[in-house]
C-alpha positions in Angstrom: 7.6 6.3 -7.4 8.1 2.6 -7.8 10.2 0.4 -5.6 12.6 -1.4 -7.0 13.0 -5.5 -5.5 15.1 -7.8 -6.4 14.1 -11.3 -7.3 14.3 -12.9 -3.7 12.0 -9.8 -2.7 9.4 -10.6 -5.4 9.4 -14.2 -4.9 8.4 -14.0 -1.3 6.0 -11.1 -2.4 4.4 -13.8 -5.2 4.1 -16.3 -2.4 0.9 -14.3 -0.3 -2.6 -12.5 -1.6 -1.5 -9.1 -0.4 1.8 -9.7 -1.9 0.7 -10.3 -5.3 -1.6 -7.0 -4.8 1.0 -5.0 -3.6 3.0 -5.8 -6.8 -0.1 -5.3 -8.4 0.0 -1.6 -7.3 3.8 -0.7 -6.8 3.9 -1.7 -10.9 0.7 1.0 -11.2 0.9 3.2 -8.5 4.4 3.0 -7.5 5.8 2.7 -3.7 6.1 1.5 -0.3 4.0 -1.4 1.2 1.2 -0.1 3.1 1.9 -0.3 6.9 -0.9 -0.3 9.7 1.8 1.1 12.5 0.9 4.7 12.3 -2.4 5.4 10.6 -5.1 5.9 13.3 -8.4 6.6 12.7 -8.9 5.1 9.4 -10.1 1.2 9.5 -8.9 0.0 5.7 -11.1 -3.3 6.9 -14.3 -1.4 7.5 -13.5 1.0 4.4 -11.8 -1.2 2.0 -12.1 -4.7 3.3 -8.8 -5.0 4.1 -5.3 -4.5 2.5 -6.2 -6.2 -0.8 -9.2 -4.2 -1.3 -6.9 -0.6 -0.5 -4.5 -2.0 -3.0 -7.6 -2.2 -5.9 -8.9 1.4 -5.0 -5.3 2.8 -5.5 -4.9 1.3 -8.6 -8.0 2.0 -9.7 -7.9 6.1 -8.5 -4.3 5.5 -9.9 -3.2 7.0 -5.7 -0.7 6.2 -3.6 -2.3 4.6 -0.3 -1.2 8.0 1.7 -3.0 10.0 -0.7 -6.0 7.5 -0.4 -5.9 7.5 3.1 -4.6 11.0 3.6 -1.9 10.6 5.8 1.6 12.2 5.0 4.8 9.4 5.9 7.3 11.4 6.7 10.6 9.1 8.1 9.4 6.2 9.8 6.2 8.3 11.7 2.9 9.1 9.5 0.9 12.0 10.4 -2.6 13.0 9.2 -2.4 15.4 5.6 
């Protein structure tokens, strides 16, 4: 589901390479900002070169990044699917 910013959000979101990404794949995909705290195990820089190149593969497998990954977010603590 896409996440909704307001224009102060998406300016500072504009202003860095992951940023523009993310929007890139909240627009596509749809939801929350990928977040490192919490998802052991999997190295996105080994597999994916990094946040950007997560971003790409979920748009392009048209995933969120928990389905990618498979990891399950539930509150504020992920835990593997």
């Amino acid at each position: 589901m896409k996440v909704e910013y307001d224009d102060i959000d998406i300016k500072l979101f504009k202003s860095d390479p992951i940023g523009r990404v993310y929007l890139e794949y909240n627009d596509t995909v749809g939801g929350e900002p990928f977040n490192r705290c919490g998802v052991e195990g999997v190295d996105i820089d080994k597999l994916y070169g990094g946040e950007i190149g997560l971003y790409h593969e979920c748009i392009k497998q048209g995933k969120t990044w928990e389905d990618l990954l498979g990891v399950k977010v539930n509150s504020d603590i992920m835990v593997e699917a």
